[in-house]
C-alpha positions as CSV (number, residue, x, y, z in Angstrom):
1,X,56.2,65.4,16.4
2,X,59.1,64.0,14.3
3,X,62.7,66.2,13.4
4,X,64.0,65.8,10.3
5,X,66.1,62.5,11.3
6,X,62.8,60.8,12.1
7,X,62.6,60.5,15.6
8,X,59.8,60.9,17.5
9,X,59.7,63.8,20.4
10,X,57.7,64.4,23.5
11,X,55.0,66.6,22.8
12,X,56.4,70.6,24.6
13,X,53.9,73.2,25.4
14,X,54.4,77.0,25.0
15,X,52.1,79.3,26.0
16,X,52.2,82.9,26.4
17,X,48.5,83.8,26.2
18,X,46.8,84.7,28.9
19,X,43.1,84.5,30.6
20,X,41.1,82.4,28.2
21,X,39.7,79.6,29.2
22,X,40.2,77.9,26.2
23,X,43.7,78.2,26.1
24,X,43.7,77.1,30.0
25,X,42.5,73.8,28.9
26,X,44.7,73.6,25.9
27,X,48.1,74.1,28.7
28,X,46.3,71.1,30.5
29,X,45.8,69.4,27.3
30,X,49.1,69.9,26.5
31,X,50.7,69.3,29.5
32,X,48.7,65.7,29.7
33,X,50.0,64.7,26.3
34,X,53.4,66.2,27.1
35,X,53.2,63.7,30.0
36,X,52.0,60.7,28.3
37,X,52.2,60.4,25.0
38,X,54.6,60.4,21.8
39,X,53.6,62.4,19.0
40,X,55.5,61.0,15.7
41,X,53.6,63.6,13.0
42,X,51.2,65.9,13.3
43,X,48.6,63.9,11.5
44,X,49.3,61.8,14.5
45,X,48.5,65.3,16.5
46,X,45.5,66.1,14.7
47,X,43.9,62.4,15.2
48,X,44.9,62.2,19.1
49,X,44.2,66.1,20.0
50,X,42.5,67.9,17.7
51,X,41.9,71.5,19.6
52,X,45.8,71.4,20.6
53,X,46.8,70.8,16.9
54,X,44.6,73.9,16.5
55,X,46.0,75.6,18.8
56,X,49.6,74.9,17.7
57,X,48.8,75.9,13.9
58,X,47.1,79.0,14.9
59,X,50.3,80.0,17.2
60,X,52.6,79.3,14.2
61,X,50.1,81.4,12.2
62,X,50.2,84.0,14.5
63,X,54.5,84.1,14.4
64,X,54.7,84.1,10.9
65,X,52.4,87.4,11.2
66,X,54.5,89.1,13.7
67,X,57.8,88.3,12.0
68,X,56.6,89.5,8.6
69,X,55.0,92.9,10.3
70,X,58.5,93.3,12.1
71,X,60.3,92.7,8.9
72,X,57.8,95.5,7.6
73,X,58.4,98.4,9.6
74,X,62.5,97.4,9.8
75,X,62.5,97.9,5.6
76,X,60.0,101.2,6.1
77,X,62.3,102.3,8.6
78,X,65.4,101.8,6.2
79,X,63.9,103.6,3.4
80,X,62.9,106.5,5.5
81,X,66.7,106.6,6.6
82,X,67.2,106.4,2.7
83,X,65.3,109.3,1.9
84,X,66.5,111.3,4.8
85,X,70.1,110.8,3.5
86,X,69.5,111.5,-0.3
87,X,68.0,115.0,1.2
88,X,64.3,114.1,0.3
């Protein structure tokens, strides 16, 4: 994939899933392209590895979820402090 500056970067995998055999082949996916190729954009990712380019948006998907339910609860839990101290 390419950083801001344009250059071009080795293709990382991250994985924290466990047990499926789909994302078993998408590690060894990953890990071949990670191994032998340069990704400069993800258009480039989509055309060369389609079910890892998947992968990868659903993961980022999947983050932005988790973040937003975190940030959730944190402001449910401030404004049940809030009520608490105003004597409600």
């Amino acid at each position: 994939m390419s950083d801001a500056t344009g250059k071009s970067a080795h293709v990382a995998e991250s994985h924290e899933a466990a047990g499926s055999t789909s994302t078993n082949n998408t590690t060894k996916e990953a890990q071949a392209l990670a191994s032998t190729m340069t990704i400069n954009s993800l258009s480039d990712l989509k055309a060369k590895s389609p079910q890892l380019y998947n992968y990868m948006m659903q993961s980022i998907g999947m983050n932005i979820c988790i973040q937003m339910k975190q940030q959730q609860d944190n402001l449910a839990e401030k404004w049940r402090e809030m009520r608490e101290d105003q004597g409600g």
